[in-house]
C-alpha positions, 0 to 999 in steps of 0.5 A: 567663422569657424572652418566647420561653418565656412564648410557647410555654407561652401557644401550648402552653395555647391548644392544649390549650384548643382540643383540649379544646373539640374533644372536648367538643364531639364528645362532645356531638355524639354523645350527640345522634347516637345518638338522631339516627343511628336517625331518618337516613329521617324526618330526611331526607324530614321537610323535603322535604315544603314544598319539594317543594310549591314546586317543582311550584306555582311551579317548574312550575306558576306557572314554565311561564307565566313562562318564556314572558314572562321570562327569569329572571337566573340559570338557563335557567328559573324552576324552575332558578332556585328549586332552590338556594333549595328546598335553602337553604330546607329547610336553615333550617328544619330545622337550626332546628326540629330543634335547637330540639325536641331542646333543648326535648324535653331541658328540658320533658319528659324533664328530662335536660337539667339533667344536660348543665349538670353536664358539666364541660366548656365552655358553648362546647363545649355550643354547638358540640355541638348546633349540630354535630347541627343541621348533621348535621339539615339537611345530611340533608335537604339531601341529599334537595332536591338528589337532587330538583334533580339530577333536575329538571335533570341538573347534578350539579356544579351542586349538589355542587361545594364553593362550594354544600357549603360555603355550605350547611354555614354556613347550617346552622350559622346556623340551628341556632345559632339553633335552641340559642338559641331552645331554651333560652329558649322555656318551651314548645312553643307559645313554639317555633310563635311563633317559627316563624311569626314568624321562619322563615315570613317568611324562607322567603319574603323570603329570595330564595327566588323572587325576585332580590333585587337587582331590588327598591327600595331600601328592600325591598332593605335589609330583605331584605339583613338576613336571612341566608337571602338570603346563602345562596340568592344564593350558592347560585344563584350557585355552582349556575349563574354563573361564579366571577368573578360568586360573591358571596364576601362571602356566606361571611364574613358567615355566618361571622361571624353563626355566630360572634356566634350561638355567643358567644350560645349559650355565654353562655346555656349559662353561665347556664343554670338549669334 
C-alpha cells in the first residue's frame, strides 16, 4: 500500500469518526432538548432575576452618583459599562447551575443516568451533548439580559453583532463544560451550593463584572486574570462599545482552549463514570 493510499484510508476514518461524534453528540442533545424545549420561559427569565438586581442597584442606582465623579473606561455611562457583564454574568450561571441539576437530577434521583453510560457511543460525545444543552440554557437567558440592555441604551448592534454572539457562545460552553464535570462528581445537592458559593459566587463579582480589571494592582490583576468569566466580560464590553483595532482577540483562544481542556476532562470522567 502506497503512503497516498494509507493517507486516504486514515482521512477516510478521521472523517467517519468525526461524523459519528457529530451525531452522537446531537442525539444526546436532543434527548435534554425535549425536556428543555417545554421550560423555554422558566429557562429564560430564570437567570434574569440577579441581573436585573445589579442593574438597578449599581447600574442606576450606585451609577448615577458615579457618573457625576467619573467617566467609566468603556461606555458613556457606569450602566453601559456593566450591561455585557450582566449578560456574561447571567450566561455562567445558568450554563453551569442548569448543566450541573439536569446531570445530578439524572444521577440521584430519577436514576436513568446509568442508562446514558450503556449508549454506545462516544464519552466525548456524551460530553458534547450536555455541554450543547448547557449552551441551549444560557444562550435563553442571555437573550432576555440583552433585550434588557437594548432597552436601557437603544444599541441593538452593540449586543448582537457576531464578536458579542460569538464571545458569548464560548462562555457558555465554558460554563457548562464545567457544569458536566462538577455534576457527575458532586454526591448530592448540597455538594452542588458549595460549589456555587465557592466558585461562581466569587466570579460573579471578581470576574469584571463592575470594575475594569486593567485598573487593578498587579497582584489582584494576576488573580483576576485567571478566571475566564474576566475574558468574557472584557470581551463582551469591548465588542459592545470599542473599535475592532481595541477588541482584546486573545479572549477568544483562551475560551476556546479551556472548552477544549474542560471536554478532555469531561469525557475522560464519562469514561470512568460508575453510577
Amino acid at each position: 500500500m502506497d503512503a497516498e493510499a494509507s493517507f486516504k484510508i486514515h482521512r477516510s476514518a478521521n472523517n467517519n469518526f468525526l461524523k459519528a461524534l457529530f451525531d452522537d453528540s446531537l442525539t444526546i442533545f436532543w434527548g435534554d432538548w425535549l425536556d428543555l424545549r417545554v421550560r423555554i420561559p422558566q429557562v429564560a427569565a430564570s437567570g434574569l432575576v440577579s441581573p436585573l438586581i445589579y442593574i438597578l442597584a449599581f447600574g442606576l442606582g450606585l451609577g448615577s452618583s458615579l457618573d457625576q465623579v467619573s467617566q467609566p473606561t468603556v461606555g458613556n455611562s457606569y450602566l453601559e459599562f456593566i450591561l455585557p457583564g450582566m449578560v456574561a454574568l447571567s450566561s455562567m450561571v445558568i450554563s453551569f447551575g442548569g448543566t450541573t441539576f439536569s446531570i445530578c437530577g439524572d444521577r440521584l434521583f430519577t436514576k436513568t443516568f446509568e442508562e446514558m453510560l450503556l449508549y454506545p457511543v462516544h464519552p466525548l460525545a456524551l460530553h458534547l451533548g450536555k455541554m450543547l444543552a448547557g449552551i441551549v440554557r444560557g444562550m435563553m437567558t442571555a437573550a432576555s439580559v440583552i433585550l434588557v440592555a437594548v432597552l436601557f441604551t437603544g444599541k441593538i448592534w452593540s449586543f448582537l453583532n457576531p464578536l458579542f454572539l460569538g464571545l458569548l457562545v464560548l462562555n457558555c460552553a465554558v460554563f457548562a463544560g464545567l457544569g458536566v464535570i462538577v455534576g457527575l462528581n458532586v454526591k448530592s445537592l448540597e455538594s452542588v451550593s458549595l460549589f456555587n458559593n465557592f466558585l461562581i459566587v466569587p466570579m460573579s463579582f471578581l470576574g469584571a463584572t463592575f470594575f475594569d480589571p486593567s485598573m487593578l494592582p498587579v497582584a489582584l490583576k494576576g488573580i483576576v486574570y485567571l478566571l475566564p468569566l474576566t475574558y468574557t466580560t472584557v470581551g463582551l464590553r469591548a465588542a459592545a462599545y470599542q473599535p475592532l483595532s481595541e477588541f482584546p482577540w486573545y479572549s477568544f483562544p483562551i475560551l476556546l482552549v479551556v472548552a477544549i481542556v474542560l471536554a478532555y476532562v469531561g469525557a475522560y470522567q464519562f469514561s470512568h463514570q460508575q453510577d
